[in-house]
C-alpha positions in Angstrom: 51.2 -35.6 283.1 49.8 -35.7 279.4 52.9 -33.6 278.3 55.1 -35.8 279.8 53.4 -38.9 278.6 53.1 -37.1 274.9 57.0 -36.4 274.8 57.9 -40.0 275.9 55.6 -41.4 272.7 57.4 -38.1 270.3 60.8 -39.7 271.4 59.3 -43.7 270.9 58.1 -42.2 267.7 61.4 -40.9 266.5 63.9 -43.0 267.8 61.7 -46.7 266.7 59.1 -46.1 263.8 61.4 -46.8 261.3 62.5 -50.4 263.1 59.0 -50.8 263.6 58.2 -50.2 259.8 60.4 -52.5 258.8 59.5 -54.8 261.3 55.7 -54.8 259.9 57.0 -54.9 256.6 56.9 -58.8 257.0 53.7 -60.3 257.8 53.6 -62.3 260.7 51.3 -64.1 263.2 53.7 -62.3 266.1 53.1 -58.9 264.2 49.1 -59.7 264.1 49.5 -60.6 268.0 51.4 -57.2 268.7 48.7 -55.3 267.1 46.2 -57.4 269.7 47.7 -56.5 272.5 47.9 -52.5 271.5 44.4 -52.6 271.2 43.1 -54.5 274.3 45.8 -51.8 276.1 43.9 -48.7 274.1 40.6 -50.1 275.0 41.9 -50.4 278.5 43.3 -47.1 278.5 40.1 -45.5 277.0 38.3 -47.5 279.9 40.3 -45.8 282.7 40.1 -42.2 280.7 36.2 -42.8 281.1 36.1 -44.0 285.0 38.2 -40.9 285.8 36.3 -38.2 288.3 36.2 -34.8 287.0 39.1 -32.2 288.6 36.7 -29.7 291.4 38.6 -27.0 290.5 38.2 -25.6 287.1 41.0 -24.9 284.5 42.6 -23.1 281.8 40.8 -25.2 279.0 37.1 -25.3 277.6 36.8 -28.5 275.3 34.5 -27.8 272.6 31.1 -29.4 272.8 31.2 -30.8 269.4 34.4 -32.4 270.3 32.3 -34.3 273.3 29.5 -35.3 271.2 28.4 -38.7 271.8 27.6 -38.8 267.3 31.2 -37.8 267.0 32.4 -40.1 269.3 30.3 -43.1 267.5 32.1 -42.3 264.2 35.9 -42.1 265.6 34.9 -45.5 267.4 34.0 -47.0 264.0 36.2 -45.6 261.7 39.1 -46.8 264.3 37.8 -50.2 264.3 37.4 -50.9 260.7 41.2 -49.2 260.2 42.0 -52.1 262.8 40.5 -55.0 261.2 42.3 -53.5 258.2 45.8 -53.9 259.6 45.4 -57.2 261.4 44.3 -58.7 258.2 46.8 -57.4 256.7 49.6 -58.7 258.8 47.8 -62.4 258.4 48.5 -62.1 254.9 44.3 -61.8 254.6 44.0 -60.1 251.3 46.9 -62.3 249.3 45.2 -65.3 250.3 41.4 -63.8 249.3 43.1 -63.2 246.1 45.0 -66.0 245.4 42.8 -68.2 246.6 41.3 -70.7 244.4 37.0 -70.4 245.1 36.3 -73.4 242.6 38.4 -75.8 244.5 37.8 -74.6 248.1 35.3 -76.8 250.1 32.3 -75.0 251.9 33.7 -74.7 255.3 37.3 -74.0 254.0 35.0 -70.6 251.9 33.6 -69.9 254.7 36.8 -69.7 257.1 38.5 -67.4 254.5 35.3 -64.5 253.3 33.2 -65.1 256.6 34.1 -66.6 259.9 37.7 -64.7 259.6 36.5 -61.1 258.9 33.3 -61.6 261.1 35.7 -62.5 264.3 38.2 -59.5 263.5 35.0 -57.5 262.9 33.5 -58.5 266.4 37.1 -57.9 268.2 37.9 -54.1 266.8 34.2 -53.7 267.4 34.5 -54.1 271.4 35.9 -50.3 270.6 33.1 -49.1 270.4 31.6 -49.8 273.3 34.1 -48.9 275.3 34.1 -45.3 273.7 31.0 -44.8 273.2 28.6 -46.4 276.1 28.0 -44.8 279.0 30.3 -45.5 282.0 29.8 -44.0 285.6 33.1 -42.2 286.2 34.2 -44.2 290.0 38.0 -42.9 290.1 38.3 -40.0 292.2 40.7 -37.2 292.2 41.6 -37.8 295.4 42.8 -41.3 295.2 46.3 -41.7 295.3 46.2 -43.8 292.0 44.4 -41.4 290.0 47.6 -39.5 288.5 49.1 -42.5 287.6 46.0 -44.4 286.0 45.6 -41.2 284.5 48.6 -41.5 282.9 48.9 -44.8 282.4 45.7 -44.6 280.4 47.1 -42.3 278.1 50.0 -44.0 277.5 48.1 -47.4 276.8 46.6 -45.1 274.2 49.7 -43.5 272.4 51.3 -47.3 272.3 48.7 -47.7 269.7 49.4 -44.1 268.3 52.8 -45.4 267.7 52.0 -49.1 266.4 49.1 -47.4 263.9 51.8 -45.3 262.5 53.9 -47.4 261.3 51.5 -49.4 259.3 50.3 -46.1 257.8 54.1 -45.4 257.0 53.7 -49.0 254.8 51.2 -48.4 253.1 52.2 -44.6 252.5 55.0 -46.3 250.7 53.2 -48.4 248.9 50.8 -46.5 247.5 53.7 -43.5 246.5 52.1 -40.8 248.9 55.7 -40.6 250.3 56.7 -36.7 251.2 52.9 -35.3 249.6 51.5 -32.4 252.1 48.6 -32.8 251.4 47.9 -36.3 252.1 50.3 -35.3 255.4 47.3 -32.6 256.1 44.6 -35.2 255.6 46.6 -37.9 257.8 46.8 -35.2 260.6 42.7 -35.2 260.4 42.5 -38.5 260.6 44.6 -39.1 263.5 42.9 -36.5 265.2 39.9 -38.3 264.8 41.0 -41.5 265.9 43.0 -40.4 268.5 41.1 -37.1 269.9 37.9 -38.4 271.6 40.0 -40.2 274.5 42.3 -37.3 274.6 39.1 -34.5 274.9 36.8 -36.5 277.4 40.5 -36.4 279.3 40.6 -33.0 278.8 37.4 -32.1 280.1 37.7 -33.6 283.1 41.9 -32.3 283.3 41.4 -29.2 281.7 45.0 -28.1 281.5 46.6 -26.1 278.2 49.4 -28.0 278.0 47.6 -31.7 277.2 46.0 -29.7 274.8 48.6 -28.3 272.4 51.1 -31.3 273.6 48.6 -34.3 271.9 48.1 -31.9 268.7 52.3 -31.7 268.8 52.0 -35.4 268.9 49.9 -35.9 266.1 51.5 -33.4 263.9 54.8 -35.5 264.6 53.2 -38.9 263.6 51.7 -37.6 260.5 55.0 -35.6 259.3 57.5 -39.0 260.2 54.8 -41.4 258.5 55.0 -39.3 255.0 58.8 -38.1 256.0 
């Protein structure tokens, strides 16, 4: 199933990130509100991953400790969230208005909207992240439940939707800041997807442990980070 569900997010990939760059090239309340529901649908996705029962049978696949470790887990959750808070103030125009704004004519609670209350409720949103990552959950879905396959995969589509939506605001701001086609940068991109996107995908692993979701997700990732410099 995690091949499958990795292809059908290689093809979204392909075939939409350059409507969908151009789409988040304007700022927009409705692009803000797409970014919202990508995220409640990762958290939800990462949720399910986390409920899911261990397979009996073992597999073809040992995930690495270190890849399980609750500290690494911590920092992909945070790192994710602040990246978040990034976009979705970027696509309410956030950081034009800090800077144009005017601080010696704004009135105390108009300040306080615009450098506190604004950030602190995006902050406290993408921050819900990291709980769902990182605290513990008892695992209640078993493997013999006829819905487990397709929560399963559900799940980790929920969770490339966001893989695709995060890539092409990275594509933006690739182009803005004239990273466009530098291998390098591609290499370091790759990383950072990887850790963003590879906790959900190993704690699936561990309890699927099949090859194929393996080298499929790293195929994914490779993809997103070669498109968004492309």
């Amino acid at each position: 199933m995690p091949v499958i569900v990795d292809v059908a997010a290689a093809v979204l990939l392909w075939l939409l990130l350059p409507t969908a760059v151009t789409q988040f090239s304007h700022i927009s309340g409705a692009n803000a509100a797409a970014l919202t529901g990508a995220f409640i649908l990762m958290c939800a996705g990462v949720y399910t991953v986390r409920k899911l029962k261990p397979r009996a049978a073992g597999g073809k696949l040992t995930v690495p400790t270190l890849f399980l470790d609750r500290r690494l887990h911590i920092v992909s959750a945070v790192a994710f969230a602040l990246i978040f808070v990034t976009m979705l103030a970027s696509q309410f125009g956030y950081f034009d208005a800090i800077f144009a704004a005017d601080t010696l004519t704004l009135g105390e609670g108009e300040a306080s909207a615009l450098f506190v209350y604004a950030p602190g409720a995006w902050l406290a949103i993408a921050f819900i992240y990291v709980i769902v990552l990182v605290l513990k959950v008892t695992p209640t879905i078993d493997t013999e439940n006829g819905r487990y396959p397709w929560l399963a995969s559900l799940a980790l589509l929920f969770i490339n939707l966001m893989l695709v939506i995060m890539a092409a605001q990275f594509a933006i701001w690739v182009k803005q800041l004239g990273l466009s086609g530098d291998f390098f940068f591609g290499i370091i991109l790759f990383a950072v997807l990887a850790l963003l996107f590879g906790p959900p995908r190993w704690i699936y692993l561990a309890k699927q442990p099949d090859l194929g979701g393996d080298l499929s997700s790293l195929a994914l990732w490779l993809l997103c980070a070669w498109l968004v410099i492309a």
